[in-house]
C-alpha positions in Angstrom: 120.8 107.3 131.7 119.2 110.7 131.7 120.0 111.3 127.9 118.8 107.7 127.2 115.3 108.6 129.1 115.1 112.5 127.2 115.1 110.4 124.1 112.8 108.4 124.8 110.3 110.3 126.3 108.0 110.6 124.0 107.5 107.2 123.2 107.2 106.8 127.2 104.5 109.2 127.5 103.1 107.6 124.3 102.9 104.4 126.5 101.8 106.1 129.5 98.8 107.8 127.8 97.7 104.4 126.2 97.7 102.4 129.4 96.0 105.1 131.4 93.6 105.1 129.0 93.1 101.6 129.6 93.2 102.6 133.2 90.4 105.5 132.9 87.8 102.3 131.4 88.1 100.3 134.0 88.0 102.6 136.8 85.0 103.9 135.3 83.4 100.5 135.0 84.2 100.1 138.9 82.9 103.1 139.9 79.5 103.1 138.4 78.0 100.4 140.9 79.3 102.7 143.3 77.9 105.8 142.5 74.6 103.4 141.9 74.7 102.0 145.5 75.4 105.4 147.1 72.6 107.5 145.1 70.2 104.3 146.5 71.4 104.7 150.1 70.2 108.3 149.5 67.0 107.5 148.7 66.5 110.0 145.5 63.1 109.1 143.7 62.7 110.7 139.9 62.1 113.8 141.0 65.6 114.3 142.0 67.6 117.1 140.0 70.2 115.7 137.9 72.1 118.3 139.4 71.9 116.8 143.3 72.9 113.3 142.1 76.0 114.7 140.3 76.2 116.2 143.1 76.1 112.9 145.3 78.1 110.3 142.6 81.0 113.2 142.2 83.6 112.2 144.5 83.3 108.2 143.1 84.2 109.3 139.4 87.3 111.6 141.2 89.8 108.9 141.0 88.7 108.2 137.0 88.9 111.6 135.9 91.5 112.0 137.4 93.3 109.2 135.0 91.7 110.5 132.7 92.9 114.5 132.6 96.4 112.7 133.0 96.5 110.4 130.0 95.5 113.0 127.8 98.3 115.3 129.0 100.8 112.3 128.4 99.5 112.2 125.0 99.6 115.8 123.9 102.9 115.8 125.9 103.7 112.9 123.1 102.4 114.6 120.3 104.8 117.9 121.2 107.7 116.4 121.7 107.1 114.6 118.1 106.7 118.2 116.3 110.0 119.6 118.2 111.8 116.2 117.0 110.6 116.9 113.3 110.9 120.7 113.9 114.4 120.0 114.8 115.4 117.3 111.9 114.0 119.1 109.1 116.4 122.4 110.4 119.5 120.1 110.5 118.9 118.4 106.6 118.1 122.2 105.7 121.3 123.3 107.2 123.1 120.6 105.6 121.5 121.3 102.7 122.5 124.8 102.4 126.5 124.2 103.3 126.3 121.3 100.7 125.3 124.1 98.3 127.3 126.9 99.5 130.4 124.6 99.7 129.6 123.4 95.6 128.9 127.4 94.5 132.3 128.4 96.6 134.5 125.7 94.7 133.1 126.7 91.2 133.7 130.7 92.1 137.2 129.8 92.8 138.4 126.8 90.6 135.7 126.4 87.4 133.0 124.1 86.7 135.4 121.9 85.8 136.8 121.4 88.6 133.3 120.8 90.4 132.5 117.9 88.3 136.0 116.5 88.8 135.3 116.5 92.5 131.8 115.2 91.9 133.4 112.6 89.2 136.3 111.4 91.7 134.0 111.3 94.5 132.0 108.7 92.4 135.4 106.8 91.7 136.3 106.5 95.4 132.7 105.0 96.2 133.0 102.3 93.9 134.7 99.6 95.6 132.2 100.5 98.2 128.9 100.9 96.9 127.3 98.5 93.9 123.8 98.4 93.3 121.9 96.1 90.9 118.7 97.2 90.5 115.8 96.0 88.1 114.4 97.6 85.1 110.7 97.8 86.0 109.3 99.7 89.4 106.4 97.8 90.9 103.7 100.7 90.4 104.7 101.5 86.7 105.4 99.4 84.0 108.9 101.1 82.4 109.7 97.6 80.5 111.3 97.7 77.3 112.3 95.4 74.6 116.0 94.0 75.5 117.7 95.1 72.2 116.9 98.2 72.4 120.1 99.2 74.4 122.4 97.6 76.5 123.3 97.3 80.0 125.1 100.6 81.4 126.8 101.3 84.9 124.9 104.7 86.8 125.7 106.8 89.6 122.9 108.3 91.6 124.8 111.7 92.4 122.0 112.4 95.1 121.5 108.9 96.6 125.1 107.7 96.3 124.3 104.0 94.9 125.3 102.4 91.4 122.7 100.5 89.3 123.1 99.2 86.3 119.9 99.6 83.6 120.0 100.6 79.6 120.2 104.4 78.6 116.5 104.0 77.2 114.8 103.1 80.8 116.7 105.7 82.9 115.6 108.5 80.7 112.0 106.6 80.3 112.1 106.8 84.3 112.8 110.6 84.2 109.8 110.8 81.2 107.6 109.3 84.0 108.6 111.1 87.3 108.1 114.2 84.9 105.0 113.1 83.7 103.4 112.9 87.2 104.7 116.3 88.1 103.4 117.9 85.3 99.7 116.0 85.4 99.6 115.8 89.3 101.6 119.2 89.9 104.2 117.5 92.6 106.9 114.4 92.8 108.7 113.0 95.4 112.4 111.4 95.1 110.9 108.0 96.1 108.8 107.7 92.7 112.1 108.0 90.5 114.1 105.2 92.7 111.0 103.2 92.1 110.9 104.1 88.7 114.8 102.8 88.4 113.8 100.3 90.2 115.7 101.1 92.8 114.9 100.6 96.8 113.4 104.0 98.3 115.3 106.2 100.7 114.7 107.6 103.8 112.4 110.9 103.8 112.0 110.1 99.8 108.3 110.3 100.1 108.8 113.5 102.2 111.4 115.8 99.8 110.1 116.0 96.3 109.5 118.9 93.6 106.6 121.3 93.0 106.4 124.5 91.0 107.8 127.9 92.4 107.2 131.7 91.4 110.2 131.5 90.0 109.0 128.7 87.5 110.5 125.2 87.5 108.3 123.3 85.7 110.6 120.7 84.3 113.1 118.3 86.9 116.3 118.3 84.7 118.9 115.3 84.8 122.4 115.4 83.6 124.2 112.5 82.7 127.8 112.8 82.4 130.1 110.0 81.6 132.8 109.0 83.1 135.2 105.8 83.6 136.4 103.8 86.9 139.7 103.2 87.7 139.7 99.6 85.3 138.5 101.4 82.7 134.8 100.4 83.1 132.9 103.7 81.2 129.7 104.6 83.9 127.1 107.8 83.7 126.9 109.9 86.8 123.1 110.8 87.2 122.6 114.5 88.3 119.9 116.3 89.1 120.8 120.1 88.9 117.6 120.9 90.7 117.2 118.7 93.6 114.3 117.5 95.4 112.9 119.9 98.8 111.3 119.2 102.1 108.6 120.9 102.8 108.4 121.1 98.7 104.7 121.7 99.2 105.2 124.9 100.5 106.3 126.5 97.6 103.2 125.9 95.2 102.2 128.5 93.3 
């Protein structure tokens, strides 16, 4: 119960901030023919300070402000609790991240590069009972058609994503011409525009890890594509990108 509620706090406070704003309007709409009535019963004329009929309405706005002040705690409360949760999701992809690539540098130290891509090439294998993926040929914010003889239908493994599409040889590298494009012209990508590109559906935190230019140069986002055949003999090409997409990728502009 008490991990369910730590969980969910910030959507609670989120909710508590709302309605006591809410709260704050209509205790100030009730308490303004108050103060009225109470600075009449005084008997002030125009020549009363602003200052004295503060003063004199004060204690009828207490009860409003004091809704007020606590709403806009819940809210900020809300907003913190929001960084920490990104703060703390973005350290755990990075962590992953950096074990994925440790794990990848240790195998080829020890066993090759061929080994690596046999792992990467068997892994692919295993997933494909699992995971099949037909996507269309045309994302909806870029027109990548192309006339049908020009190649024919081809089985692809996303390396990064871990989904199969099939699309010709001609629009998967017309995809990457495109994603480059934009990163070149715009000076940034994000994953998201190359699935959309394929035609693929996006991913989760693809319109938040993308690619931008370091000190270190990369200007260019490479792809490999490395062939390989299933089990029944189906031939496929494992997409690879030696150069993945970044959180934060913004933060490494030039």
């Amino acid at each position: 119960m008490k991990i369910a509620a730590k969980r969910k706090s910030a959507t609670l406070l989120t909710i508590f901030g709302v309605v006591g704003l809410v709260a704050t309007a209509v205790s100030s709409a009730r308490a303004a023919p108050k103060a009225i009535k109470l600075l009449e019963e005084k008997g002030l004329n125009k020549e009363t300070s602003l200052l004295e009929k503060v003063k004199i309405a004060a204690p009828v706005y207490i009860p409003t402000v004091a809704i007020g002040v606590s709403s806009a705690l819940c809210i900020f409360g809300s907003n913190i609790l929001n960084k920490r949760a990104q703060a703390g999701l973005i350290g755990a992809y990075t962590l992953i991240e950096q074990t994925h690539r440790s794990y990848r540098r240790k195998v080829r130290e020890l066993y090759g590069d061929e080994a690596d891509q046999k792992i990467v090439e068997e892994l692919a294998i295993e997933r494909a009972d699992k995971i099949y993926v037909s996507g269309a040929y045309i994302g909806q914010t870029c027109d990548l058609s192309l006339d049908e003889s020009t190649g024919n239908l081809v089985l692809f493994y996303d390396n990064y994503s871990k989904r199969y599409f099939e699309s010709t040889v001609e629009q998967v590298i017309n995809a990457e011409y495109h994603l480059n494009r934009n990163y070149i012209l715009r000076g940034y990508s994000v994953l998201n525009e190359l699935y959309d590109f394929l035609g693929l559906e996006p991913v989760e935190f693809g319109n938040d890890m993308g690619w931008a230019p370091t000190d270190e140069g990369e200007y260019w986002i490479d792809f490999n594509h490395r062939r390989s055949t299933l089990p029944n003999g189906k031939e496929f090409y494992i997409l690879e990108m030696p150069f993945g997409p970044r959180l934060n990728y913004d933060d490494y502009d030039c």
